[in-house]
N, C-alpha and C positions, 0 to 999 in steps of 0.2 A: 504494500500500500504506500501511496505518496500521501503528505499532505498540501491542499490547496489552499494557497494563499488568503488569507480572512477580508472578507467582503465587506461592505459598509453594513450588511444587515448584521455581522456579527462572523466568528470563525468556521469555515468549513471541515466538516467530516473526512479523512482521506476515502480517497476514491482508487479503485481498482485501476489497472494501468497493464496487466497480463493476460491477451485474451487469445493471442498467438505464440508457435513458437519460437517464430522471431521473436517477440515480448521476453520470453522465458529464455530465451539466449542472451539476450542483451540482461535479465534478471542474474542469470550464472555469472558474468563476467563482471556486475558491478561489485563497490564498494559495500552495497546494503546486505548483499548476499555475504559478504566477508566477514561481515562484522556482526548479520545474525549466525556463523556457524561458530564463529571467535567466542561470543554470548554463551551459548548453548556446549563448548567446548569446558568453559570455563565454571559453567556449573557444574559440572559434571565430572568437574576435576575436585572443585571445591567439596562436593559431600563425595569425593572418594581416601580426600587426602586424610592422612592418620596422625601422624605427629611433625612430619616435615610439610614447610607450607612453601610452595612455588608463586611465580608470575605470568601473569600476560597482562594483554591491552586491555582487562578489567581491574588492575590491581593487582592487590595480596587475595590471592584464594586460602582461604582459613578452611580451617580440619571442621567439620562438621559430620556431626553421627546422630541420626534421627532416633527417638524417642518419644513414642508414640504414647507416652506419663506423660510426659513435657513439651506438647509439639511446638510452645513458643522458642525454647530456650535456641540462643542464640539469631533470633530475628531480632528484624529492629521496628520500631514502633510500626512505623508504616505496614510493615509486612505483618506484625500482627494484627491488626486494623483488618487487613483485607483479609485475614484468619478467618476472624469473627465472622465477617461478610461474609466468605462459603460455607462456613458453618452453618450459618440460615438461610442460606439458598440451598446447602444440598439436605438438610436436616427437616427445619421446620415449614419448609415451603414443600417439600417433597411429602410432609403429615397431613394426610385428610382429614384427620381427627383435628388438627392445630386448629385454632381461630384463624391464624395467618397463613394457613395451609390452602394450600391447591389441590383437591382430591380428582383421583383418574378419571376418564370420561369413558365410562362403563357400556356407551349406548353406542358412541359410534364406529365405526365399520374402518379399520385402517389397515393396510398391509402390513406398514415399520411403524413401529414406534405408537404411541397413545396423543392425541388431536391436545390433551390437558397442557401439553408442552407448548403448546402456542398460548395460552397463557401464563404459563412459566416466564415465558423469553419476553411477551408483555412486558410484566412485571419486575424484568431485569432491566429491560430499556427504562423505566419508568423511574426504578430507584440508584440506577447506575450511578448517575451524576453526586449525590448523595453519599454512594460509596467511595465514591471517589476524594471527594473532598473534605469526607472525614480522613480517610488514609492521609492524604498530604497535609491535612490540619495537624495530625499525630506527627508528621516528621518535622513540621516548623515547629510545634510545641516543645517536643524532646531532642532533636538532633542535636543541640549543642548545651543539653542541659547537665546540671550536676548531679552524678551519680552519685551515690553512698552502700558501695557494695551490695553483692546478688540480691538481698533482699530487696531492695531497692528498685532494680534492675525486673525483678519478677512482679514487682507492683503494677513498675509503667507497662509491662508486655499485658498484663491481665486487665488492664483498665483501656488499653487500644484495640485486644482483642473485643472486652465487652461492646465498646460503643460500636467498633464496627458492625458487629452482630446489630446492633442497635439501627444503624445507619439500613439495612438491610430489609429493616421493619416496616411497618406500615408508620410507624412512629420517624423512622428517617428523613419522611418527603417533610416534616416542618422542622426538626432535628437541622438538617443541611443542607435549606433550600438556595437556590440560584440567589445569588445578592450580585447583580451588576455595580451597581454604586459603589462595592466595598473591593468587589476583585478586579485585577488588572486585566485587561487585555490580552497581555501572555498566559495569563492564569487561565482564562476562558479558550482561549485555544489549546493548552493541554489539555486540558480537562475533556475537551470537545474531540481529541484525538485519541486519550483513553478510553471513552466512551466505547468510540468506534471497534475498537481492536477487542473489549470485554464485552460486546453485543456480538461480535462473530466469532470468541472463541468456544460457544454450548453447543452449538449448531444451525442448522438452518428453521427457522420457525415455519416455512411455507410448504417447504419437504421432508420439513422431520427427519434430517438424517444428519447425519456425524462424521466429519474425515479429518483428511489430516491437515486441510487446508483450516481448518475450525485451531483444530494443536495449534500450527503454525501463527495463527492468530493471538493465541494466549500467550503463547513466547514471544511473540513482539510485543503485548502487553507488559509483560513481566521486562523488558529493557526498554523498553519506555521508562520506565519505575526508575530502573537500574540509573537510569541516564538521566533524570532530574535526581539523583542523589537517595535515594528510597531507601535502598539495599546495605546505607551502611550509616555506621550509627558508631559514634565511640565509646555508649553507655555500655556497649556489650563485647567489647573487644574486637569493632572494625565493624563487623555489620554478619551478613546472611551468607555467607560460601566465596561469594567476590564482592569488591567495593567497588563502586561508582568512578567510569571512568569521565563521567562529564556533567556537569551541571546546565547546562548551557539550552540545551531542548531535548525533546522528548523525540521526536522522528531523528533515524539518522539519516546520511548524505543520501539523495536519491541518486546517484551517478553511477 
């Protein structure tokens, strides 16, 4: 995906650019394709490393060992934030029984998949924004703040995980509604481009189905993140598996 330059009405969504492939040739050979396989290298370095920690063009990759007691320990606020957030998308939005739940649609007739999903993704479009801007409230809030060892450290992860859960809710759309007056210009177009990339990485709501094209979507979400600083934190020892190689924007170079 590219982003399109923001318009007087406000910032544009990126828009597809790969529909040949010629497209997908000139996609292999740019820098965008380098730098999402350089990403995706690099995590995968980061929760494989043990006790020796290496480099790339995301930083220091720190040793990371999941912990499915603890699944915040070692994120950084941001990242727990958006914890909480699939936690109640994939939990209490998925409960029929929840108040806030989506129950299956028992009646109607579908090949793949249950039709209840296109109110799912509704509902993700709806509160996306919301989730969004609780996570990056969480990384301004804590990013440079004063730690007072693990306890501490497990406070702020459990109080970013909460809200985001929170942001997620029916309670989020006045929680962390749009304030043009208060947010910048820049701020409204990331936010407008993470949207984009967390509305096509569940799948498609019109066909109901799932690929990889959907993945690929949620990894350029996740470095978007990386790339406004998300991913690393110095309250927890550098951040989440690698650190932020840019602060600068969210899409990287389309060339």
């Amino acid at each position: 995906m590219d982003a399109s330059p923001p318009s007087k009405e406000g910032p544009t969504a990126p828009q597809r650019y790969i529909y040949t492939q010629a497209d997908m040739e000139n996609f292999r050979h740019s820098s965008a394709r380098k730098e999402l396989l350089s990403f995706v290298s690099a995590m995968g370095r980061g929760l494989t490393a043990s006790t020796n920690t290496s480099t790339s063009s995301y930083g220091s990759l720190l040793p990371h060992c999941y912990d499915p007691s603890a699944p915040l320990a070692t994120l950084a606020p941001a990242l727990a934030s958006l914890h909480g957030s699939l936690i109640c998308m994939s939990s209490t939005w998925m409960d029929g029984n929840h108040p806030d739940g989506i129950p299956p649609d028992t009646t109607a007739k579908a090949r793949f998949g249950n039709p209840a999903f296109r109110t799912w993704h509704a509902r993700l479009v709806e509160r996306s924004g919301g989730m969004i801007r609780c996570l990056m409230g969480c990384h301004v809030k804590y990013n440079n703040a004063n730690v007072d060892g693990q306890e501490d450290i497990d406070r702020i992860l459990k109080e970013c995980s909460d809200v985001g859960y929170k942001a997620a809710t029916a309670e989020g759309l006045t929680l962390f509604p749009e304030d043009k007056k208060k947010s910048s210009s820049k701020e409204r177009e990331i936010i407008t481009e993470l949207k984009a990339y967390l509305h096509d990485s569940f799948g498609h709501p019109i066909r109901i189905d799932y690929g990889t094209g959907h993945e690929s979507s949620f990894i350029v979400f996740l470095l978007a993140l990386c790339k406004i600083g998300c991913f690393s934190w110095s309250g927890n020892g550098g951040g989440s598996g690698i650190s932020s190689a840019s602060d600068s924007s969210a899409s990287g170079s389309n060339n």
